[in-house]
N, C-alpha and C positions, 0 to 999 in steps of 0.2 A: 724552510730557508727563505732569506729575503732573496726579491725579485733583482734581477740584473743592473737595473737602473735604478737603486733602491736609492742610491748616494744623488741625482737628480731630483728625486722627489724632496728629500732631506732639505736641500740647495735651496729649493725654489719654495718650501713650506718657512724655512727661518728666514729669508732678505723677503718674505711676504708679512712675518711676526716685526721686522724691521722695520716695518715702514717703507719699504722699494715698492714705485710704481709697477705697476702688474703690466703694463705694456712694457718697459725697459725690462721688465723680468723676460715676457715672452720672446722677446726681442735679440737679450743674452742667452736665452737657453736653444733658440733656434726654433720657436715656437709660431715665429708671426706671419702672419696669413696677407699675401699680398700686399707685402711691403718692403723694402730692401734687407738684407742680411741685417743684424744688429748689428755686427760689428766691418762690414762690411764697405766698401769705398763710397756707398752712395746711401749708408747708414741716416736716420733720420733721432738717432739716439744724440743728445747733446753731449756735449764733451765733459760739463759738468752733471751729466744725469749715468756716464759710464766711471766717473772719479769716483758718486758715489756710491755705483753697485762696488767698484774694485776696494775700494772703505770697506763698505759693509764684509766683503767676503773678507778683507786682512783681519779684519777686528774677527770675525768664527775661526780661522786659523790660528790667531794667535791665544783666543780663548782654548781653543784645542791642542794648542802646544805643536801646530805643525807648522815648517818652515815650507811658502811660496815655492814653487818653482820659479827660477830668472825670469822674469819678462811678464809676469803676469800678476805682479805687485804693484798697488795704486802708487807705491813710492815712485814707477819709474813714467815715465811721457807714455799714457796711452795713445 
């Protein structure tokens, strides 16, 4: 059987085959080592470096035919 957090590993191996920095990766997945949350109020992640993780993730969603949950689609104001 896959592992619990199989769909993490998944995530963070394709926005790495994409081209996403490996520090805004770590950053979004909750990964980063003495540095503020990534997506967090004193985030050090750019506004355009979170457009295009939230890109990258629309575009595998929409390759996989799944629709966004509200509020978590680069269409809307991160």
């Amino acid at each position: 059987p896959l592992p619990l957090n199989w769909h993490r590993h998944w995530l963070r191996s394709n926005l790495t085959e994409r081209g996403q920095p490996h520090d805004y990766i770590d950053q979004f997945m909750g990964h980063e080592n003495d540095q503020p949350p990534g997506l967090g109020r004193y985030s050090n992640l750019t506004y355009g470096g979170r457009q295009s993780l939230a890109a990258c993730i629309d575009s595998m969603l929409a390759e996989l035919d799944i629709t966004a949950i509200g509020g978590l689609s680069c269409n809307q104001n991160l």
